[in-house]
C-alpha positions as CSV (number, residue, x, y, z in Angstrom):
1,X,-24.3,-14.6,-16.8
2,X,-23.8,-18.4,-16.0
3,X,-26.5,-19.4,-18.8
4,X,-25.1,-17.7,-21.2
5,X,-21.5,-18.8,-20.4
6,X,-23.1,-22.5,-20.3
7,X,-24.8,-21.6,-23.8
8,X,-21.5,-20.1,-25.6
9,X,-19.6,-23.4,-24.6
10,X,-22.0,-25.7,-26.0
11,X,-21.7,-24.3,-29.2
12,X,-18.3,-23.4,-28.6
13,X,-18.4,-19.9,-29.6
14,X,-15.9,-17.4,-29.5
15,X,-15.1,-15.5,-26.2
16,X,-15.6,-12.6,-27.7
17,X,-19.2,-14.4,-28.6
18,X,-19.7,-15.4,-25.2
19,X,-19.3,-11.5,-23.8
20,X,-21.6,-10.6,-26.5
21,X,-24.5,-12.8,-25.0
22,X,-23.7,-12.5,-21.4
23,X,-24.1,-8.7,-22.3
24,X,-27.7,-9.2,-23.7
25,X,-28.9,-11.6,-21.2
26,X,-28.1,-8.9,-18.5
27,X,-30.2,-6.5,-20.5
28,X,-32.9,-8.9,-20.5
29,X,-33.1,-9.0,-16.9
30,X,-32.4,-5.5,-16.3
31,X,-35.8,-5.0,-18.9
32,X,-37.5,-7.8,-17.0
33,X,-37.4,-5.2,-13.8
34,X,-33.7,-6.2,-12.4
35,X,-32.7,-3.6,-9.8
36,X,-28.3,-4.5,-9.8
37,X,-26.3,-7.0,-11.0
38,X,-23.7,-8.7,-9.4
39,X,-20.7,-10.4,-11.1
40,X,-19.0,-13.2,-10.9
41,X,-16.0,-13.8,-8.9
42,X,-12.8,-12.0,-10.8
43,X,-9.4,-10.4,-10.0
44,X,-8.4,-8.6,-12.8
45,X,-9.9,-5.2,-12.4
46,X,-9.1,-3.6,-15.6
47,X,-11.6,-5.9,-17.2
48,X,-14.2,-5.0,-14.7
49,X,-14.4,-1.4,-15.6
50,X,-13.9,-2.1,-19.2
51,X,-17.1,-4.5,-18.6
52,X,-18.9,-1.8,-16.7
53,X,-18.5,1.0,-19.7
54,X,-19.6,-2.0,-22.3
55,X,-22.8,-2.3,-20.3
56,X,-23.4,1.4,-20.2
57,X,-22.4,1.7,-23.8
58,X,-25.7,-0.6,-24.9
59,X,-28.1,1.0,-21.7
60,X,-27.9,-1.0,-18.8
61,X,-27.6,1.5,-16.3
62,X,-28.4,-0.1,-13.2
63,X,-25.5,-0.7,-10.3
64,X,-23.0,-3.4,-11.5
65,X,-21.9,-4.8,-8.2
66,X,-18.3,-6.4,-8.2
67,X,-18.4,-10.2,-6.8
68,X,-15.2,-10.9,-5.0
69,X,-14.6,-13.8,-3.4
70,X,-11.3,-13.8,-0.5
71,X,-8.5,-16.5,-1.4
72,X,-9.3,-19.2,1.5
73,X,-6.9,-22.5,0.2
74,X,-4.3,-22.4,-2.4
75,X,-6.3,-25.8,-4.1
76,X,-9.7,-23.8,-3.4
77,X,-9.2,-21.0,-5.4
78,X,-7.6,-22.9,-8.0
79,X,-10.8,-24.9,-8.2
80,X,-13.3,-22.0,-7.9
81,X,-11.8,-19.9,-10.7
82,X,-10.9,-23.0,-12.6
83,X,-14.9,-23.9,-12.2
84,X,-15.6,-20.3,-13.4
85,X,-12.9,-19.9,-15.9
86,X,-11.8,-16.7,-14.3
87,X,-8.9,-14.9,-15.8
88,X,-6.1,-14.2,-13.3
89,X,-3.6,-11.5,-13.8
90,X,-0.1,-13.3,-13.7
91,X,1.0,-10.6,-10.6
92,X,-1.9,-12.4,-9.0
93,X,-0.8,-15.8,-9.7
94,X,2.9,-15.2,-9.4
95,X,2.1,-13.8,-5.3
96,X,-0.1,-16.6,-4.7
97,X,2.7,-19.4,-6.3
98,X,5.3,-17.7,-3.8
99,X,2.9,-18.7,-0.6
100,X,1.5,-21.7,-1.7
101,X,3.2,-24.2,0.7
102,X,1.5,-21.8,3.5
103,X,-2.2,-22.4,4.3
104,X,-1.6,-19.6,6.6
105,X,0.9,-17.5,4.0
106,X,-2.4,-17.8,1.6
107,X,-4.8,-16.5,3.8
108,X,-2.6,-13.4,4.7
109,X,-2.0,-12.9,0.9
110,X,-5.7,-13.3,0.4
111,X,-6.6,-10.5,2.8
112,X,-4.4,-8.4,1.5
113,X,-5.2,-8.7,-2.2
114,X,-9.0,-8.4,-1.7
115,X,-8.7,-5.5,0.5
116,X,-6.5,-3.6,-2.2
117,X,-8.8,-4.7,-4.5
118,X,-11.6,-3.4,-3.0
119,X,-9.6,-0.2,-2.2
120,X,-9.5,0.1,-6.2
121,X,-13.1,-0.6,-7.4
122,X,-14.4,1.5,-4.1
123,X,-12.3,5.0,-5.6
124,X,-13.3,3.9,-9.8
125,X,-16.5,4.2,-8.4
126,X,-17.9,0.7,-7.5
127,X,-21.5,0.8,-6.2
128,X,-20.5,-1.8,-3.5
129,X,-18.7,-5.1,-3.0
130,X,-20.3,-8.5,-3.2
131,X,-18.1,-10.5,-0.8
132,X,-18.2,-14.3,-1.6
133,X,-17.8,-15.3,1.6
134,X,-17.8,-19.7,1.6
135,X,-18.1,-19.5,4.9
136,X,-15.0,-18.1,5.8
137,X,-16.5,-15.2,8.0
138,X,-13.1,-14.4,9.7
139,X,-11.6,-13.5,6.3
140,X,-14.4,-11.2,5.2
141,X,-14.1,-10.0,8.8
142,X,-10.0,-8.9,8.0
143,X,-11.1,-7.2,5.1
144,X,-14.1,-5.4,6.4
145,X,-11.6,-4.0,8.7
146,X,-9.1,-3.1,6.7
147,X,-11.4,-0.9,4.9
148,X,-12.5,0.9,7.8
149,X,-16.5,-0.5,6.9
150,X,-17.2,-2.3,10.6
151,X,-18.3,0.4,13.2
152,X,-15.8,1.4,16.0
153,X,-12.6,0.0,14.1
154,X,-10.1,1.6,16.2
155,X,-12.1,-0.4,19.0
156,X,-11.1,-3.4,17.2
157,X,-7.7,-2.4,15.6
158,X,-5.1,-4.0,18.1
159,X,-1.9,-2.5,16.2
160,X,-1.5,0.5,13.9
161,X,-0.9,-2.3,10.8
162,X,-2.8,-4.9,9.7
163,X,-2.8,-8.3,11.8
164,X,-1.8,-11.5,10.7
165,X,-4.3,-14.3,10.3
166,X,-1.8,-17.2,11.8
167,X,-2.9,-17.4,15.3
168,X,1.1,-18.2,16.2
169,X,1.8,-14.6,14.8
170,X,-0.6,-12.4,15.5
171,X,1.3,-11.7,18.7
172,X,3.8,-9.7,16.4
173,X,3.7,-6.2,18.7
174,X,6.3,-4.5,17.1
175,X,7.3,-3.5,13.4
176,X,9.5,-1.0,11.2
177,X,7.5,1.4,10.1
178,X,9.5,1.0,6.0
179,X,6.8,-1.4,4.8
180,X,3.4,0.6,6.4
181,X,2.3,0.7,2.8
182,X,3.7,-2.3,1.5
183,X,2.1,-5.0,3.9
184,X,1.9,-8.0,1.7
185,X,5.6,-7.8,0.8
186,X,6.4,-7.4,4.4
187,X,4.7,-10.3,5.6
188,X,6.3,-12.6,2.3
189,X,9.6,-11.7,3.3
190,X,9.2,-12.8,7.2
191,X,7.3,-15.4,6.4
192,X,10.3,-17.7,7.7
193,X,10.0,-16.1,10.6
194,X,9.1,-18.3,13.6
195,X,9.6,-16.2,16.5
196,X,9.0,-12.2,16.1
197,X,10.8,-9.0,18.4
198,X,8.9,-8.4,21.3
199,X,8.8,-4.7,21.5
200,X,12.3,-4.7,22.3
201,X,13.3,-4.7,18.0
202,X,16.7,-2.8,18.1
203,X,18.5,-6.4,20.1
204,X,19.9,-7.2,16.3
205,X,20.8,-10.5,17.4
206,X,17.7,-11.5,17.8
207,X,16.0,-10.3,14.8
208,X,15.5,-13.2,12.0
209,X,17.0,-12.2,8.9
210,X,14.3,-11.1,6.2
211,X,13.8,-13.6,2.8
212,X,15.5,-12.2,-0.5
213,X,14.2,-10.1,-2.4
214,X,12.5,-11.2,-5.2
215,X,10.3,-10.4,-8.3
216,X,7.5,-11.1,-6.4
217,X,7.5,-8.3,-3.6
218,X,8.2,-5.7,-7.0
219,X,4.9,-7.0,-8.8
220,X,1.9,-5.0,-9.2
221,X,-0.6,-5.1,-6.9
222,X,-3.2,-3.9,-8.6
223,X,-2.3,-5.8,-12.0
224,X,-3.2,-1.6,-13.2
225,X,-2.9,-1.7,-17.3
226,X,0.7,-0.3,-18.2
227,X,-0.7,2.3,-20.4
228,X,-3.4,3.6,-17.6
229,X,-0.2,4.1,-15.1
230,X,2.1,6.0,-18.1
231,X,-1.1,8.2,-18.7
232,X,-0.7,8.7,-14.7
233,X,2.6,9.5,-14.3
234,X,3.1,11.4,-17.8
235,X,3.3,9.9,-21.1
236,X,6.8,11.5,-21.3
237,X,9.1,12.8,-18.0
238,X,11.0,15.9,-18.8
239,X,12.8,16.6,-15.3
240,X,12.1,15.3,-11.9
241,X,10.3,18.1,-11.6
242,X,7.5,16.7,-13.6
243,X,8.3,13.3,-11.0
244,X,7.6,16.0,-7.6
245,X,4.2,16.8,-9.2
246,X,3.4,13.5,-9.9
247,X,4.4,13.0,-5.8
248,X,2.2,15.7,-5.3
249,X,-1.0,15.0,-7.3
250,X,-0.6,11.5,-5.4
251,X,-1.2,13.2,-2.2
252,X,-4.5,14.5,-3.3
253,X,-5.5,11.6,-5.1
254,X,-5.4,13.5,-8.5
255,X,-2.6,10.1,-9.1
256,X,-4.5,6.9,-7.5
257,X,-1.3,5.0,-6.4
258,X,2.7,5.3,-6.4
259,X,4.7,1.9,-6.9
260,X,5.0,2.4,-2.9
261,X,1.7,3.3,-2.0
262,X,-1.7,3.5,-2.7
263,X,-4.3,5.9,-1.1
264,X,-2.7,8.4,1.1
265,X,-4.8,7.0,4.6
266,X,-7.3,9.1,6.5
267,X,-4.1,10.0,9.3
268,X,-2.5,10.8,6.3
269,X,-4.8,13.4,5.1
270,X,-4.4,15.5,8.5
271,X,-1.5,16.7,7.2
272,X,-1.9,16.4,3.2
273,X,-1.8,20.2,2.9
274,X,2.0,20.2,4.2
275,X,2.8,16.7,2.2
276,X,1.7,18.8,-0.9
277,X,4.4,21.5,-0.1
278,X,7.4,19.2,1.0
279,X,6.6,17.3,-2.4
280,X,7.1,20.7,-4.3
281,X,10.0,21.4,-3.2
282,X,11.8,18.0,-3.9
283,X,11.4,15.9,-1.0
284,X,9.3,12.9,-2.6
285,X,7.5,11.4,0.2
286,X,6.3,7.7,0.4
287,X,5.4,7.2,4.0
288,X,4.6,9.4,6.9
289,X,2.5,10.1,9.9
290,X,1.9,13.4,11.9
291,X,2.7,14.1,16.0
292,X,0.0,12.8,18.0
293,X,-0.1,13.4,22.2
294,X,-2.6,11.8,24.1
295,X,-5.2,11.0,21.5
296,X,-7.8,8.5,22.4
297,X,-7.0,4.8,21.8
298,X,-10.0,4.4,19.8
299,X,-10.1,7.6,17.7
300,X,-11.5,6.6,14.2
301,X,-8.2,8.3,12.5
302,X,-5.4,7.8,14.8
303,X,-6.7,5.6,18.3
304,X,-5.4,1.5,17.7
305,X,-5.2,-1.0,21.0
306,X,-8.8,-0.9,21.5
307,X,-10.3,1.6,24.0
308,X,-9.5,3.0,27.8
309,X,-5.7,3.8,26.8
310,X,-4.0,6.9,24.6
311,X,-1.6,6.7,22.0
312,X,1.0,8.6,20.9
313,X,3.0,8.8,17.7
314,X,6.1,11.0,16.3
315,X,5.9,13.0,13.1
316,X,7.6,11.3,10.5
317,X,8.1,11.3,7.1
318,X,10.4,9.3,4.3
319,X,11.3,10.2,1.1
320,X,13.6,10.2,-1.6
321,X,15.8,13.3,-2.8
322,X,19.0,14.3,-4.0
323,X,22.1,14.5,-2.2
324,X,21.6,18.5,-2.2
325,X,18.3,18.3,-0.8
326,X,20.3,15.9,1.6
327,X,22.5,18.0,2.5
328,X,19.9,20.8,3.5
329,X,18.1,17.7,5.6
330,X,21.3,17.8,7.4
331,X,22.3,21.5,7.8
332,X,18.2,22.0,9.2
333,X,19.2,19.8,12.0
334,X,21.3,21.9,13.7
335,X,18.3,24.2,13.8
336,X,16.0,21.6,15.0
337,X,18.0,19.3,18.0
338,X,14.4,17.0,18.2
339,X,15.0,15.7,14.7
340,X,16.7,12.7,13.6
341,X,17.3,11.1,10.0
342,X,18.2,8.2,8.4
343,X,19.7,7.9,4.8
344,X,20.8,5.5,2.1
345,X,21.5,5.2,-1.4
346,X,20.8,2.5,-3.7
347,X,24.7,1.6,-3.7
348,X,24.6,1.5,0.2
349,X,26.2,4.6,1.1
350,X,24.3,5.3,4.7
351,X,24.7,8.6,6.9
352,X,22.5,9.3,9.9
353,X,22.6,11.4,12.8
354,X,20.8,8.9,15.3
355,X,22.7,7.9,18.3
356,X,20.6,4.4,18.3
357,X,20.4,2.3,15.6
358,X,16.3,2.2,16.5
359,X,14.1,5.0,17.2
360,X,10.5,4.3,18.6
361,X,7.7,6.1,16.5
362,X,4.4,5.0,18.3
363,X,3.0,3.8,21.7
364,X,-0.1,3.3,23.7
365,X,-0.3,3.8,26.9
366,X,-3.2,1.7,28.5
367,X,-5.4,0.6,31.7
368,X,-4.4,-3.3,31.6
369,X,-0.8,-4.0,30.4
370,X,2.7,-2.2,29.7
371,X,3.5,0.4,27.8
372,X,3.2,-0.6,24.1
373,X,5.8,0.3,21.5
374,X,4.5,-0.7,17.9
375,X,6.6,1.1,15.1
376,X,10.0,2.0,15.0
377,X,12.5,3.3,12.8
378,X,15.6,1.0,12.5
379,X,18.7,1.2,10.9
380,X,19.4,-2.2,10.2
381,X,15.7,-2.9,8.7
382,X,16.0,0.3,7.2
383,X,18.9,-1.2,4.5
384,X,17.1,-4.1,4.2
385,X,13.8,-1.9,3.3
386,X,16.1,0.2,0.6
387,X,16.7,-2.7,-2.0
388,X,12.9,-2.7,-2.4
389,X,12.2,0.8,-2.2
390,X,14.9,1.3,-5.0
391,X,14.0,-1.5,-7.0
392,X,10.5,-0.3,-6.9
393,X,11.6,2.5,-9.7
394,X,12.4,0.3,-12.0
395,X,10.2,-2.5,-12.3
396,X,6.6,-0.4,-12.1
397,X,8.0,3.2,-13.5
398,X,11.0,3.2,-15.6
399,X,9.8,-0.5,-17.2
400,X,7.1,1.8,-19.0
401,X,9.0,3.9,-21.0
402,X,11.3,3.1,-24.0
403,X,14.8,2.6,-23.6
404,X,17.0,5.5,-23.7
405,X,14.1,7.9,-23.4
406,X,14.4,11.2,-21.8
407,X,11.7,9.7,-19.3
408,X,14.4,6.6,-18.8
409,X,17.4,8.9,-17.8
410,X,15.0,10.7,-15.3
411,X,14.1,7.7,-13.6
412,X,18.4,6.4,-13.7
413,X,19.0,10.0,-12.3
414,X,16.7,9.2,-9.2
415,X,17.7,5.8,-9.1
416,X,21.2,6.1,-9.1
417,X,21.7,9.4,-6.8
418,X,18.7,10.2,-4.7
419,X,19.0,9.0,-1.2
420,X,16.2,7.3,1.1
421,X,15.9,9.3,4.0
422,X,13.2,8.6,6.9
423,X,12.8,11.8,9.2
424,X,11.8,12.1,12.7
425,X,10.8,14.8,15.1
426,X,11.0,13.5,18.9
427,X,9.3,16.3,19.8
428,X,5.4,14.7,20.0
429,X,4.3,17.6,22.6
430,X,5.2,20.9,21.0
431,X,7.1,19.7,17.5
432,X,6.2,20.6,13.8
433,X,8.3,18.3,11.6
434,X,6.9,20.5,8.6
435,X,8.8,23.3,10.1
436,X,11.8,21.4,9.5
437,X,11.1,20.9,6.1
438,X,10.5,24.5,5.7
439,X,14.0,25.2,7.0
440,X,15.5,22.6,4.6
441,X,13.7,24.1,1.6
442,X,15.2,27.5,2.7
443,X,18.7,25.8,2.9
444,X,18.1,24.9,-0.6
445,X,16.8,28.3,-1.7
446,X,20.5,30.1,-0.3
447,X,22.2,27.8,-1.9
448,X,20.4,28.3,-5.5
């Protein structure tokens, strides 16, 4: 690939040239008894699996191995794909500008974009990764992780999220639960952040206040082609019933990613039967996690803290729905004392029934330290979270449609009177938050 490259710029030909010959030199190695081949260093994915079908399409049929290399420096990577003359998506760019007076802010943004990347090419079907490692082990090491690839990763996992490179914040023990899926944003808006809760979050007082929002934390991770994502979520919306199946499929990986999320997580699968359902009926969920009591602190789906302890986490579920679906999540609760919810809408209208403004989710119990309470639910965090989750609608779903479509006014009817609602059982013995659900669906149904 490299000589050809060299060739087409002697002669300056075309780029479209230059594909042309890197695409026959392959197939002169591949001939000349090549087993794989293994790319260059790139980031925009799109052009990967378009590359891919161009080399089937002329018979090279061997594994094409995608070579990406984790984002070290801000001025490295500008001189490694510079050297190249790698393309780089402008969500790409945009995230790595926002961080670049960080070293440490790059690196986290580096693990995170190269583990969602690899997430990506893993479910379209990648044969493998080619990790371009430059010595920098310990980032290959995050990301390895992070994909659940290194044996005994709850072993390893010290929190239920992903931990920050920066030594000085790693020590981060507890977190809301609102940005689980959204880590990269997260971690931009606390960047500022020089001191973090100590497991005590709901002292407001003490709590840093998050950066702004910006366009940033609403770009694509994924820099997925527009068109690919309106053939995803339907080249036209009729209702927001055609938006719950959309929820749904996403839950069974028929839809590869939501604007909030992408690849419902092995927990997450435990209960994807009963994610399906609640979906179906209206409740469009974008984070949750099922009861656990007493599992092992290094169970491969659930176990975190490394092993000797237990752990133990809350059902939970958040979701967006409309103020009669609200209004069946509070009419269930008198049904179902161990539940508790939280709920906002875009203009900040909030109503919950919680008596605290934050409600633990997990905790590990273990052999050589305190009690450890990770995630939590917090009202104050929880506002903070909605101006994101909101937004969200807008920039990667409504912005595909034209204006004043009937798909527009779907998205405006969400985004102007659904509510975000997180959900909790405290019940982690003997509780089944689905149950709930069920009992707020049949609220619905009397009602109809």
């Amino acid at each position: 690939m490299f000589a050809a490259r060299t060739v087409a710029r002697r002669f300056e030909l075309s780029r479209a040239v230059t594909a042309r010959l890197t695409l026959c030199f392959w197939l002169l190695q591949v001939d000349a008894g090549a087993d794989c081949v293994i790319t260059q260093l790139f980031y925009d994915i799109d052009l990967y699996l378009k590359w891919v079908q161009d080399c089937r399409d002329i018979g090279i049929k061997v594994p094409i191995i995608p070579g990406i290399m984790p984002l070290s420096t801000y001025a490295g990577f500008n001189r490694m794909t510079g050297f190249c003359k790698t393309k780089i998506p402008k969500a790409v760019r945009d995230g790595l500008d926002a961080v670049k007076d960080s070293d440490d802010a790059v690196k986290e943004y580096g693990v995170q974009l190269v583990t969602d990347m690899c997430k990506r090419l893993i479910d379209a079907g990648a044969p493998g990764i080619h990790l371009y490692t430059l010595n920098q082990e310990t980032h290959v090491i995050k990301i390895l992780e992070a994909l659940g690839m290194l044996e005994d990763v709850a072993a390893r996992r010290a929190m239920p999220w992903r931990q920050r490179i920066d030594p000085a914040k790693s020590a981060e023990d507890v977190r809301p639960v609102y940005w689980a899926n959204r880590p990269r944003s997260y971690m931009a808006r606390t960047l500022g952040w020089a001191q973090y809760p100590n497991g005590r979050w709901g002292d407001t007082p003490r709590i840093p206040e998050y950066a702004a929002l910006s366009k940033y934390h609403l770009d694509e991770l994924h820099t997925v082609d527009p068109e690919a994502r309106k053939a995803a979520y339907g080249t036209e919306l009729k209702s927001v019933a055609d938006v719950s199946d959309i929820f749904a499929k996403f839950v069974t990986n028929e839809v590869k990613r939501l604007p909030w999320c992408c690849a419902l997580e092995e927990e997450g699968k435990v209960i994807e039967s009963q994610l399906v359902n609640v979906n179906r009926a209206g409740f469009l969920t974008i984070n949750s996690q099922p009861r656990v009591n007493a599992c092992r602190s290094d169970d491969v789906t659930h176990g975190w803290g490394g092993a000797g302890g237990a752990v133990y986490q809350k059902g939970y579920v958040e979701f967006f729905c409309s103020p009669a679906h609200l209004s069946a999540v509070k009419a269930a609760c008198a049904s179902h004392p161990s539940v508790q919810y939280m709920a906002v809408n875009a203009k900040g209208d909030y109503h919950t029934n919680c008596k605290n403004k934050t409600v633990g989710l997990t905790w590990g119990v273990f052999p050589d330290r305190e009690i450890v309470q990770p995630t939590v639910m917090d009202a104050e965090s929880f506002k903070v979270w909605k101006e994101e989750a909101f937004a969200l609608w807008d920039s990667q779903w409504k912005a595909l449609y034209d204006a004043g479509s009937p798909s527009t006014k779907v998205i405006d009817e969400i985004q102007n009177n659904y509510y975000l609602v997180s959900v909790v059982d405290h019940d982690f013995i003997n509780g089944n938050i689905f149950n709930f659900f069920f009992s707020a669906s049949s609220q619905l149904a009397m009602k109809a």
